[in-house]
C-alpha positions in Angstrom: 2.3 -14.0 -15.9 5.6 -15.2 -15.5 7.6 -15.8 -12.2 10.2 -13.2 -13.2 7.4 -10.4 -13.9 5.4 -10.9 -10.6 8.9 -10.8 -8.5 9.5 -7.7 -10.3 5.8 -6.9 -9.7 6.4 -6.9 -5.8 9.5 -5.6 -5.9 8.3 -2.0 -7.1 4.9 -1.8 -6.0 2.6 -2.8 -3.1 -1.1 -2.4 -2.1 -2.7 0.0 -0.4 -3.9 -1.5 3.1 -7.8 0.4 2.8 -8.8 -0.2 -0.6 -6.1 -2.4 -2.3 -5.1 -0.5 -5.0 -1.7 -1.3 -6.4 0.6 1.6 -5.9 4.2 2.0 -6.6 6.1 1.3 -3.3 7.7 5.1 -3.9 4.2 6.8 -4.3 3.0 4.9 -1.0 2.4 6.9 2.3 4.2 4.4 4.9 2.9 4.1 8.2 3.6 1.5 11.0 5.0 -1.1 8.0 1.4 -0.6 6.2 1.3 1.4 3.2 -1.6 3.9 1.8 -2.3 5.7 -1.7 -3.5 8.5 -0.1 -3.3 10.8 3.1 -7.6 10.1 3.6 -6.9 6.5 3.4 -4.1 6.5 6.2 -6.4 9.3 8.0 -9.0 6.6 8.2 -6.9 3.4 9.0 -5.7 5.6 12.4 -9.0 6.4 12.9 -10.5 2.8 12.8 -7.5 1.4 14.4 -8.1 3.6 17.4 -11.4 2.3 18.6 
């Protein structure tokens, strides 16, 4: 891929800090700066974070 497509890339999505899915940065469940596809997968980063 080109230079130009992966800025773009990065631009609009991001990666989901459980399973590393890529996920559009405006579908993403932000919390502390991390970002999650779902609700379960920010459910268990708090969980395992906690410990």
């Amino acid at each position: 891929m080109s230079l130009l497509s992966d800025a773009v890339r990065s631009t609009f999505t991001t990666r989901c800090a459980v399973c590393d899915a890529v996920i559009s940065r405006r579908d993403a469940i932000d919390h502390a700066g991390r970002a999650f596809c779902s609700v379960l997968h920010e459910a268990e980063y708090v969980v395992a974070t906690l410990d």
